[in-house]
C-alpha positions, -999 to +999 in steps of 0.1 A: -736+874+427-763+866+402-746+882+375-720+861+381-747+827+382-757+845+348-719+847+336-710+811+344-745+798+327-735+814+298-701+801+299-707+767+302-741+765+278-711+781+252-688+753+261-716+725+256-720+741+223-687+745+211-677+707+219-710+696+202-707+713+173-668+704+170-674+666+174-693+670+147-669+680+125-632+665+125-603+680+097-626+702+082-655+669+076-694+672+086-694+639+103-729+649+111-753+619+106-723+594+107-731+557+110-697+552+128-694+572+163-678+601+158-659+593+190-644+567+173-630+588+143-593+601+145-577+632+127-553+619+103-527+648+111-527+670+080-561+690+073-584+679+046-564+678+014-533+687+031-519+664+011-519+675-024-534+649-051-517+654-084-538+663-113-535+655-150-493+650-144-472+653-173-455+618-183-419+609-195-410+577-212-392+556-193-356+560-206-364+598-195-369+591-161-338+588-148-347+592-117-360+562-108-339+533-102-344+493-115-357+480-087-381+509-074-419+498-073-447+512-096-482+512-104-490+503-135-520+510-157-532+500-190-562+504-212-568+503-251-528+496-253-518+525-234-499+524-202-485+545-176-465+541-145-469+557-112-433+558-090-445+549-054-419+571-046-443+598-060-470+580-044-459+576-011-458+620-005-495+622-031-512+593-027-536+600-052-538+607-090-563+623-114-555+614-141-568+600-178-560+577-206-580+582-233-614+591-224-615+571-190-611+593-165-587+575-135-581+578-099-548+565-091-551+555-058-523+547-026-518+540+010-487+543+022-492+531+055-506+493+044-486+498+008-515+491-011-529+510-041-561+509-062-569+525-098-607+535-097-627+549-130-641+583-123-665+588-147-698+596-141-720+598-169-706+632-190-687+642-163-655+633-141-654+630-100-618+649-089-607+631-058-585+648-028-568+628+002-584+633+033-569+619+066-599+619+087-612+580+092-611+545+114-590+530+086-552+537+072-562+564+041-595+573+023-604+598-005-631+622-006-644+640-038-633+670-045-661+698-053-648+718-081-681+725-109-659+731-137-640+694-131-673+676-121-698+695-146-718+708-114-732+742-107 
Protein backbone atom coordinates (compact mmCIF):
# COMPACT_ATOMS: atom_id res chain seq x y z
CA UNK A 1 0.00 0.00 0.00
CA UNK A 2 2.50 2.55 0.62
CA UNK A 3 4.43 1.76 -2.23
CA UNK A 4 1.60 2.46 -4.07
CA UNK A 5 0.93 6.16 -1.99
CA UNK A 6 4.84 6.41 -3.17
CA UNK A 7 3.87 5.37 -6.88
CA UNK A 8 0.97 7.78 -7.28
CA UNK A 9 3.07 10.81 -5.48
CA UNK A 10 5.47 10.38 -7.99
CA UNK A 11 3.02 10.19 -10.77
CA UNK A 12 1.26 13.12 -10.21
CA UNK A 13 4.43 15.52 -8.91
CA UNK A 14 5.57 14.21 -12.79
CA UNK A 15 2.35 15.41 -14.19
CA UNK A 16 2.50 18.91 -12.33
CA UNK A 17 5.86 19.14 -13.96
CA UNK A 18 5.25 18.12 -17.30
CA UNK A 19 2.24 20.61 -17.74
CA UNK A 20 4.38 23.39 -16.19
CA UNK A 21 7.12 23.07 -18.13
CA UNK A 22 4.96 22.67 -21.40
CA UNK A 23 2.94 25.81 -20.81
CA UNK A 24 5.87 27.22 -20.92
CA UNK A 25 6.75 26.53 -24.17
CA UNK A 26 4.14 26.53 -27.13
CA UNK A 27 5.39 25.38 -31.08
CA UNK A 28 8.78 25.01 -30.04
CA UNK A 29 8.79 28.98 -28.17
CA UNK A 30 10.20 29.67 -24.45
CA UNK A 31 7.25 31.81 -23.56
CA UNK A 32 8.99 31.79 -20.24
CA UNK A 33 8.78 35.37 -18.74
CA UNK A 34 5.92 36.33 -21.17
CA UNK A 35 4.04 39.63 -20.44
CA UNK A 36 0.94 38.06 -22.11
CA UNK A 37 -0.48 34.84 -20.15
CA UNK A 38 0.65 32.05 -21.69
CA UNK A 39 -2.90 30.78 -21.35
CA UNK A 40 -3.94 33.13 -23.66
CA UNK A 41 -1.42 32.14 -26.48
CA UNK A 42 -2.56 29.66 -29.24
CA UNK A 43 -0.50 27.27 -31.56
CA UNK A 44 -0.75 28.52 -34.92
CA UNK A 45 -0.96 24.83 -36.46
CA UNK A 46 2.33 24.29 -38.21
CA UNK A 47 5.61 24.09 -35.83
CA UNK A 48 7.97 26.95 -35.62
CA UNK A 49 9.09 27.64 -39.14
CA UNK A 50 6.93 25.10 -40.55
CA UNK A 51 6.40 27.45 -42.98
CA UNK A 52 9.33 28.00 -45.00
CA UNK A 53 10.47 31.80 -45.55
CA UNK A 54 12.21 32.14 -48.84
CA UNK A 55 15.73 33.34 -48.86
CA UNK A 56 17.62 35.40 -51.36
CA UNK A 57 14.87 34.17 -54.40
CA UNK A 58 16.05 34.41 -57.78
CA UNK A 59 13.97 37.17 -59.89
CA UNK A 60 12.57 37.17 -63.49
CA UNK A 61 11.57 40.24 -65.35
CA UNK A 62 8.22 40.55 -65.76
CA UNK A 63 7.57 39.51 -69.32
CA UNK A 64 9.32 36.22 -67.93
CA UNK A 65 6.77 35.50 -65.51
CA UNK A 66 4.24 34.15 -67.20
CA UNK A 67 2.82 32.84 -64.67
CA UNK A 68 1.17 35.40 -63.19
CA UNK A 69 -1.86 36.80 -64.62
CA UNK A 70 -2.86 40.88 -65.11
CA UNK A 71 -4.86 41.25 -62.45
CA UNK A 72 -2.96 39.15 -59.68
CA UNK A 73 -1.79 41.34 -56.63
CA UNK A 74 1.88 42.10 -55.62
CA UNK A 75 4.15 43.69 -53.40
CA UNK A 76 6.22 46.00 -54.59
CA UNK A 77 9.50 47.36 -53.45
CA UNK A 78 11.80 50.02 -54.53
CA UNK A 79 14.99 51.64 -53.39
CA UNK A 80 17.86 53.54 -55.31
CA UNK A 81 15.66 52.84 -58.59
CA UNK A 82 15.52 49.31 -58.21
CA UNK A 83 12.35 47.37 -57.77
CA UNK A 84 10.99 44.04 -57.32
CA UNK A 85 7.72 42.39 -57.08
CA UNK A 86 6.48 39.83 -54.76
CA UNK A 87 3.30 37.51 -56.28
CA UNK A 88 0.92 37.24 -53.21
CA UNK A 89 0.32 34.08 -54.66
CA UNK A 90 3.89 33.29 -53.60
CA UNK A 91 3.11 35.07 -50.47
CA UNK A 92 0.15 33.65 -49.38
CA UNK A 93 2.07 29.60 -48.99
CA UNK A 94 5.77 31.82 -47.51
CA UNK A 95 4.79 34.72 -46.05
CA UNK A 96 7.99 35.99 -45.61
CA UNK A 97 11.05 37.08 -47.68
CA UNK A 98 14.84 37.62 -47.05
CA UNK A 99 15.76 39.25 -49.33
CA UNK A 100 18.12 42.41 -50.60
CA UNK A 101 18.46 45.24 -53.02
CA UNK A 102 21.56 46.65 -53.00
CA UNK A 103 23.04 46.72 -49.70
CA UNK A 104 19.69 46.98 -47.68
CA UNK A 105 18.96 43.90 -46.40
CA UNK A 106 14.81 43.37 -46.60
CA UNK A 107 12.16 41.41 -44.93
CA UNK A 108 9.33 40.98 -47.06
CA UNK A 109 6.68 40.56 -44.91
CA UNK A 110 2.70 38.92 -45.30
CA UNK A 111 -0.35 37.80 -43.57
CA UNK A 112 -2.53 35.93 -45.29
CA UNK A 113 -5.26 35.78 -42.96
CA UNK A 114 -5.83 39.87 -42.61
CA UNK A 115 -4.04 40.28 -46.35
CA UNK A 116 -1.72 42.67 -45.17
CA UNK A 117 2.04 42.84 -45.78
CA UNK A 118 4.89 44.91 -44.52
CA UNK A 119 8.72 45.36 -45.97
CA UNK A 120 10.98 45.82 -42.83
CA UNK A 121 14.94 46.72 -43.15
CA UNK A 122 17.00 44.07 -41.54
CA UNK A 123 20.18 45.51 -40.99
CA UNK A 124 21.77 45.73 -37.98
CA UNK A 125 24.82 47.50 -37.88
CA UNK A 126 27.43 45.02 -40.14
CA UNK A 127 25.27 42.39 -40.05
CA UNK A 128 21.70 41.21 -41.29
CA UNK A 129 18.63 39.56 -38.95
CA UNK A 130 17.18 36.31 -41.07
CA UNK A 131 13.56 36.19 -40.17
CA UNK A 132 11.33 32.64 -40.11
CA UNK A 133 7.41 32.49 -39.71
CA UNK A 134 6.38 31.36 -36.56
CA UNK A 135 2.59 30.61 -35.90
CA UNK A 136 2.61 30.75 -32.17
CA UNK A 137 0.83 34.29 -30.99
CA UNK A 138 -2.66 36.26 -29.81
CA UNK A 139 -2.59 37.95 -33.30
CA UNK A 140 -3.16 36.65 -37.12
CA UNK A 141 0.95 36.03 -38.04
CA UNK A 142 4.24 37.22 -36.50
CA UNK A 143 7.98 36.55 -37.37
CA UNK A 144 10.71 35.58 -35.15
CA UNK A 145 14.49 35.79 -35.98
CA UNK A 146 16.03 33.19 -37.19
CA UNK A 147 19.44 32.23 -35.30
CA UNK A 148 21.84 31.22 -37.95
CA UNK A 149 25.76 32.94 -36.95
CA UNK A 150 26.93 32.86 -40.41
CA UNK A 151 23.60 35.13 -41.68
CA UNK A 152 23.51 37.33 -38.54
CA UNK A 153 27.47 37.67 -37.91
CA UNK A 154 26.93 35.94 -34.41
CA UNK A 155 29.04 33.30 -32.69
Amino acid sequence: MASRIVLYSSLLIVAFWVSAVTAASKNGFDLEGSLIPVRKILSGGPPRDGIPALMNPAFITAEMATYLKEDDRVLAVEIGGVAKAYPIRILDWHEIVNDSIGNQRLAVTYCPLCGTGVVFASNVGESALVFGVQVCCITAMSCSTIEIPSRCGRS
